[in-house]
C-alpha positions in Angstrom: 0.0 0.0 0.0 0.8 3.6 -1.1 -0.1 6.8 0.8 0.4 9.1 -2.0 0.4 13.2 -0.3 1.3 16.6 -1.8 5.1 16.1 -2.3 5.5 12.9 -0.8 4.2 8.8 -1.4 4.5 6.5 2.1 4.9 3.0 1.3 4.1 0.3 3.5 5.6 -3.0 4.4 8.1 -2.3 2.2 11.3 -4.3 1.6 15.2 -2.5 2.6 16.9 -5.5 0.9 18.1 -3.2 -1.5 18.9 -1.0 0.9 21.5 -2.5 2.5 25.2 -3.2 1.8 24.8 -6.4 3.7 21.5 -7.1 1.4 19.7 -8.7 4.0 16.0 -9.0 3.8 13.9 -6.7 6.1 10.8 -4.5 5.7 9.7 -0.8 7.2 6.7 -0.4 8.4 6.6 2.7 6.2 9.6 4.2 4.0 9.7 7.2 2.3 12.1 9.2 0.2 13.1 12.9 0.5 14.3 14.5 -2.5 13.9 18.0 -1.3 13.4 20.3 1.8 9.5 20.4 0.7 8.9 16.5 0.9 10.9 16.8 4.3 8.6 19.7 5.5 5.8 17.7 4.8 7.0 14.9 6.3 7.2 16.2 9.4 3.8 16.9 9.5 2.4 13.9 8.9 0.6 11.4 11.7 2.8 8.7 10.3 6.1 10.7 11.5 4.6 12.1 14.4 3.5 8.6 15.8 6.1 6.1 14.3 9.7 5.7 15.4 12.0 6.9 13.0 15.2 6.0 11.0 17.2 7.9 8.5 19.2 5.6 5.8 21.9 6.9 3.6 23.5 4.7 1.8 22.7 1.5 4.1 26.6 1.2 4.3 27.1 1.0 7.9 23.9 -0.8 9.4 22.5 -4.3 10.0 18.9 -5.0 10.2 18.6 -8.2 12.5 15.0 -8.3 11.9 12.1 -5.6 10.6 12.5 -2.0 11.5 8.7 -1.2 13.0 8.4 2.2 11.9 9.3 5.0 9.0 12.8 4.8 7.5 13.5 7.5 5.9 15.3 7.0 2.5 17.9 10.1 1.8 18.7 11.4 -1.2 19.5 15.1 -1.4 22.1 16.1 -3.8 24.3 19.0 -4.6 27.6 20.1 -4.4 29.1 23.8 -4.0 32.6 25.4 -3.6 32.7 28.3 -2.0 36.4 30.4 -1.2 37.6 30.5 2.3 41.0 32.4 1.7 43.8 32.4 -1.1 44.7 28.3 -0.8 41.6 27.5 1.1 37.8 26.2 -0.1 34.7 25.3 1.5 33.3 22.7 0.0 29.6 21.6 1.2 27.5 18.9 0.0 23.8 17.8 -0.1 23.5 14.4 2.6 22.4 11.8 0.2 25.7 12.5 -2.1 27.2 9.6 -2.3 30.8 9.8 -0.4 32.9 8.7 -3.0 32.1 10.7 -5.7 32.5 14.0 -3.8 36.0 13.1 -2.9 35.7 12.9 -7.0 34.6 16.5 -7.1 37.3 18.0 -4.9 40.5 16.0 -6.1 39.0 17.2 -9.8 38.8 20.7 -8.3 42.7 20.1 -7.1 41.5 20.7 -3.3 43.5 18.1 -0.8 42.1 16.7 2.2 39.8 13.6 1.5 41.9 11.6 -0.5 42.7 9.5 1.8 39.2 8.4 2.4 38.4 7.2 -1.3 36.1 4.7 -1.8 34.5 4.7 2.0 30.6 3.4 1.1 27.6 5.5 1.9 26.7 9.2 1.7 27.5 12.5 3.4 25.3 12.3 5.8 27.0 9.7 7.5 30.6 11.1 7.4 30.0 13.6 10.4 27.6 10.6 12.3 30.5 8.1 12.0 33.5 10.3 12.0 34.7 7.9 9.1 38.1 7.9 8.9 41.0 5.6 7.2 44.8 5.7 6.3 45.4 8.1 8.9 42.7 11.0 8.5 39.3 11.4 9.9 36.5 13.6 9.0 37.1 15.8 11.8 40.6 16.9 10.5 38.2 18.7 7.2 35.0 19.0 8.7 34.0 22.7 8.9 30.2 22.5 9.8 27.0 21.0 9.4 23.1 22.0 8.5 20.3 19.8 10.1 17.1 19.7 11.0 15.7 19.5 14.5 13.1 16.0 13.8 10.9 17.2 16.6 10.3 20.9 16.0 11.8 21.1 12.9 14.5 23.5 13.5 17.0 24.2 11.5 20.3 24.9 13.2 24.4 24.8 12.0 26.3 22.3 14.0 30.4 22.9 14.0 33.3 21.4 14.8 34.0 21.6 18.2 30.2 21.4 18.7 30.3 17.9 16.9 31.7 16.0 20.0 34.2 13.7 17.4 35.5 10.6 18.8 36.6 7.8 17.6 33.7 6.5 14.7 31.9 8.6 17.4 30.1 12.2 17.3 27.3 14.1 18.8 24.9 12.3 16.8 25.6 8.7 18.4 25.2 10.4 21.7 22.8 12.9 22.7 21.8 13.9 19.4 21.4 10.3 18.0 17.9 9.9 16.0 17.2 13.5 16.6 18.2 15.3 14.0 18.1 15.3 9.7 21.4 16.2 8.6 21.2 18.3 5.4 24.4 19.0 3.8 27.9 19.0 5.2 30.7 21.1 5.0 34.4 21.1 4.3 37.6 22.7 4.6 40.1 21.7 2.3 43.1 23.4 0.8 45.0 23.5 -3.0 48.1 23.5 -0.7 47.4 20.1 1.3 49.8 18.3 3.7 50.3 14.9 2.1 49.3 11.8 4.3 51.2 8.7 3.2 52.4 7.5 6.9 49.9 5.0 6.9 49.1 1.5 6.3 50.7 0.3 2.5 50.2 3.7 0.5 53.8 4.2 0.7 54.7 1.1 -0.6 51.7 1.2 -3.4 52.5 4.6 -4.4 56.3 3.2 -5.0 54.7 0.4 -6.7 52.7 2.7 -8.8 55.7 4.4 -10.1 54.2 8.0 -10.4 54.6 11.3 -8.2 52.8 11.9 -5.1 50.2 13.9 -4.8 46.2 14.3 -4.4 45.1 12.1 -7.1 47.8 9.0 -6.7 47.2 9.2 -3.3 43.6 8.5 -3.6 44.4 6.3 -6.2 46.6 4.1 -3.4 43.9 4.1 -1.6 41.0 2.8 -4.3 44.2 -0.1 -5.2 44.6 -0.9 -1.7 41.0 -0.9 -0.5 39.9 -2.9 -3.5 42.4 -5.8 -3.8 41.3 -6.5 0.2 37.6 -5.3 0.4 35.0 -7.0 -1.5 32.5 -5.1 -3.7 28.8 -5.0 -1.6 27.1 -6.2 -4.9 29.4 -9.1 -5.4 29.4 -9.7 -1.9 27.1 -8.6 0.9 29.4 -6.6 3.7 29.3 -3.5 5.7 33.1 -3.2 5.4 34.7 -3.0 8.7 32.8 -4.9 11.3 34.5 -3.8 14.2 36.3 -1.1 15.7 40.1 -1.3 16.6 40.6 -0.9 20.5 42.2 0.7 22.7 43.7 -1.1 25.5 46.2 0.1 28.7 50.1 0.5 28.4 50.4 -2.1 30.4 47.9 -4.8 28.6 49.8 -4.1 25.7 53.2 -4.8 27.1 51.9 -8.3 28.5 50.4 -9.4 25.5 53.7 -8.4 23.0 55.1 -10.9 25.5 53.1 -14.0 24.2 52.2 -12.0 20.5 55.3 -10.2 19.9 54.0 -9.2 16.6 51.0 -7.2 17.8 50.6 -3.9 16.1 50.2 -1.1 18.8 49.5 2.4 17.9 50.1 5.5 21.1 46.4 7.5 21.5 48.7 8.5 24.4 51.6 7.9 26.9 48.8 5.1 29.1 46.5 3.7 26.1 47.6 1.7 23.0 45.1 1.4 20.0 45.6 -2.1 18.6 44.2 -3.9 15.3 40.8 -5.6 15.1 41.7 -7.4 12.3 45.3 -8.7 14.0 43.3 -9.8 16.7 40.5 -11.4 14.7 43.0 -13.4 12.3 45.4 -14.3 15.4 41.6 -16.6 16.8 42.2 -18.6 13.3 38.9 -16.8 12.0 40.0 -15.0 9.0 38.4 -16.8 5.9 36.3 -19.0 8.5 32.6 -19.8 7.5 29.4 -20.8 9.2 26.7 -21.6 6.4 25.2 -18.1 4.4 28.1 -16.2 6.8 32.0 -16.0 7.2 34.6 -13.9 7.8 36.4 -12.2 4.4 39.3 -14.8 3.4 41.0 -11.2 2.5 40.3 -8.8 5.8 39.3 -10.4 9.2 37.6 -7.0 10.2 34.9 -8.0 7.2 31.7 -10.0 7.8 30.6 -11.1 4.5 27.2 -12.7 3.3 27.3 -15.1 1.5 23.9 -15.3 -0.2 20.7 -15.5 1.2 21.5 -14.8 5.0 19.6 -13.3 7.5 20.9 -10.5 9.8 20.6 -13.2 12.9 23.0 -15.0 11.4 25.3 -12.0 10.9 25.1 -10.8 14.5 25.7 -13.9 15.7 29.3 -14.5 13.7 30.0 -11.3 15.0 29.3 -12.8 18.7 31.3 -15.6 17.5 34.3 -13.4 16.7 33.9 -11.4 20.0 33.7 -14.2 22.3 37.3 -15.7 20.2 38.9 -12.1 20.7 38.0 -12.0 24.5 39.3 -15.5 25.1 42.5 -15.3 23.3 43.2 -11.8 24.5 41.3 -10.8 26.8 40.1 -7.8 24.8 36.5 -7.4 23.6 35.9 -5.7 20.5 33.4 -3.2 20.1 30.8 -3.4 16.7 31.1 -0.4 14.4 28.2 -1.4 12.3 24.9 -0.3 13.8 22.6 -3.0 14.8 18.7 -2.6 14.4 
């Protein structure tokens, strides 16, 4: 069934599978789409919204449905992109929450502006770069994020949101915390720069940019990154997968130094001089788990920190692997991982 309004049509019972990188089967109660700031005005007004629990999907990217989602979802898909100049080397680029993540890192590298680079070919939207504080090969969002427009789901207010208002963390913000399901991100801005400071410290960019064979800058850089991401991550459409599963953790000094003992191997990253970040994915392949599989599920034979589905799985199964894996982790090491993919 279709409630069909002014601007806007409210389906019922109607399936996500599509929209979800996991592609698991689930259905909304209702879904709707918002195109513009008129459907989402309207929205607002509804009985549907005003009664029903509420979800707002991007890209579908980060998120695991473990069984039906009993109220509206609310499909984004507001686009646009503008530059706007902040000084003589500096732009602010903002762009519309349902962009899709990639290609704006597109825009700005085409538009020689630095800064996102290193975050090519993370899936999902705009909107859920600030949520997440997405970050990988040493840079987060927070290093380029300049502010934020959203809408207040209650009242809806409109209000800018800015950096040190954003509460960043690691794969952590404002939104998971207090503001979490309160507010309709709009667009997102940026503050990148023609003059960027090169990132290549991390991970194996060095060693595919030397593999590449061409000079270092914005575009090979990002480049590195697409090579690196796609000869260990597998394609959501070939594959079902939310990308990382898990978060790295952070652990004391002193835990660190007792387990180098028995793992002398174990990678260890300074957050500062009492905690240690370590790998997920170290941890995860060190339990014998990396390319293990349990019927529709398994872990990525290419990256431990990936659940993958194999077919027709349902997001039970999924969680439970990922139960699997955390009970392994906190037996081997006595460490237990944290989930970065939302579970609903």
């Amino acid at each position: 069934m279709c409630v069909i309004l002014n601007m806007l049509s409210i389906h019922e019972n109607y399936s996500l599978k599509a929209y979800n990188t996991f592609g698991v089967e689930a259905k909304a109660r209702y879904f709707t789409t918002i195109k513009g700031m008129e459907e989402l005005n309207e929205l607002l007004q509804t009985n549907i919204f005003k009664t029903q629990k509420h979800l707002v999907l991007g890209g579908g990217s980060n998120i695991l449905f473990t069984g039906n989602f009993d109220g509206l979802v609310i499909h984004n898909e507001l686009k646009g992109i503008e530059l706007t100049k902040f000084n003589d080397e500096e732009y602010i680029l903002t762009a519309a929450s349902g962009e899709i993540w990639h290609e704006v890192v597109m825009f700005a590298l085409k538009n020689n502006l630095g800064g996102l680079e290193n975050l090519s070919l993370i899936p999902g939207t705009v909107g859920a770069s600030p949520i997440q504080n997405i970050g990988a090969y040493g840079v987060e969002i927070k290093d380029v994020f300049y502010a934020l427009q959203m809408i207040e789901l209650a009242t809806g207010k409109l209000s800018t949101l800015h950096k040190d208002e954003c509460e960043f963390g690691y794969r952590d913000s404002f939104f998971k915390k207090a503001g979490k399901n309160k507010y309709f991100i709009l667009n997102v801005s940026y503050r990148l720069s023609t003059k960027p400071v090169l990132n290549t410290s991390y991970g194996a960019i060095e060693a595919e940019l030397s593999k590449m064979n061409v000079k270092t800058n914005i575009n090979s850089i990002s480049q590195a990154v697409v090579n690196i991401r796609s000869s260990k991550l597998p394609n959501p459409k070939d594959l079902g997968n939310a990308g990382s599963f898990f978060k790295n953790p952070t652990i004391s000094l002193e835990q660190y130094q007792q387990l180098k003992n028995d793992f002398p191997d174990l990678p260890g990253y300074p957050v500062n001089e009492h905690t240690i970040k370590t790998a997920a994915g170290y941890l995860i392949e060190k339990c014998h788990l990396k390319g293990f599989r349990l019927g529709n599920v398994g872990i990525h034979e290419k990256q431990a920190l990936v659940i993958v589905n194999y077919g027709q799985a349902s997001g039970k199964e999924i969680f439970d692997l990922s139960a699997l894996v955390i009970a392994k982790v906190k037996q081997t090491f006595g460490i237990e991982l944290e989930r970065e993919v939302n579970i609903l």
